[in-house]
C-alpha positions in Angstrom: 0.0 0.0 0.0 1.3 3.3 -0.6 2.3 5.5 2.2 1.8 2.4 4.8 4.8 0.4 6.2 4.6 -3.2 5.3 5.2 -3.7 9.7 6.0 -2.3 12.6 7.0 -2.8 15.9 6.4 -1.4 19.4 7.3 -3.0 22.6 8.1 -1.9 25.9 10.0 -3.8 28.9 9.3 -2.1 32.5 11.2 -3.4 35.6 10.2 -1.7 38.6 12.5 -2.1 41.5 11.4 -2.0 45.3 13.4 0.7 45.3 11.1 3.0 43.8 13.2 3.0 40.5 11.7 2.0 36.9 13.6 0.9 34.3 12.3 0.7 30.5 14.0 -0.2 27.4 11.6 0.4 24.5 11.7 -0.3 20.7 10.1 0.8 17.8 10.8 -0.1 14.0 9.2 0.2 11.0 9.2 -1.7 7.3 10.6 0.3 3.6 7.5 2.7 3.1 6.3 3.3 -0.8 6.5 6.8 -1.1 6.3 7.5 -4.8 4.6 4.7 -7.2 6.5 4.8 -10.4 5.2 4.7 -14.1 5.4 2.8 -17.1 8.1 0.2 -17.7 11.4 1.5 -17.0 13.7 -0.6 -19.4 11.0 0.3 -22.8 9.3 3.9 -21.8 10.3 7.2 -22.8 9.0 8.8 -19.8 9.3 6.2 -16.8 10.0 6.5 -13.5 10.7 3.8 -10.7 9.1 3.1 -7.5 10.7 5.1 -4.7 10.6 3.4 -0.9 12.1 5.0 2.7 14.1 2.9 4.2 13.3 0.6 7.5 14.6 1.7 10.5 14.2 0.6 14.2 14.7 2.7 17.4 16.6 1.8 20.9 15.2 3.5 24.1 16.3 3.2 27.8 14.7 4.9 30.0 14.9 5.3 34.0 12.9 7.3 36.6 12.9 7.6 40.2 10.2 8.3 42.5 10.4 10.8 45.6 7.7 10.3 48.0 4.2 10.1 46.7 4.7 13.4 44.2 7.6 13.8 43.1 9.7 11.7 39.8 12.8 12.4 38.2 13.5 10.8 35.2 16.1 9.8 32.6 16.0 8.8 29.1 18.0 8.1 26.3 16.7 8.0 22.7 18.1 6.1 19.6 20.8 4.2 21.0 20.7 2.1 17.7 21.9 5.5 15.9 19.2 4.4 13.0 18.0 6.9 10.6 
């Protein structure tokens, strides 16, 4: 389908400590998405074009967070540790 990925992913993994501390490492991904649908043949037409995708990518998270009390959170989180595009 055009403009749809073919999959995708989304999970998330919480571990929450007695110590009041949460930690989450969360991944998201997707398939090659169609972003332009090409014309005609390209090895006999004129005036062709190709088919032109994205690429797939996933996405690493880690998060961690802290709770203070019964109001109060203080929170870390690091994005993209896969260093995907």
């Amino acid at each position: 389908m055009y403009d749809q990925p073919e999959w995708l992913i989304n999970a998330d993994v919480t571990l929450d400590l007695p110590t009041n501390t949460s930690i989450s490492l969360y991944l998201y991904g997707q398939s090659d998405v169609l972003t332009a649908v090409g014309i005609g043949q390209a090895e006999n037409a004129k005036y062709s074009t190709l088919d032109e995708y994205t690429a797939s990518y996933y996405e690493l998270g880690l998060g961690i967070k802290q709770r203070f009390g019964e109001r109060f959170d203080v929170g870390f989180r690091v994005s993209n540790l896969s260093d995907s595009k």
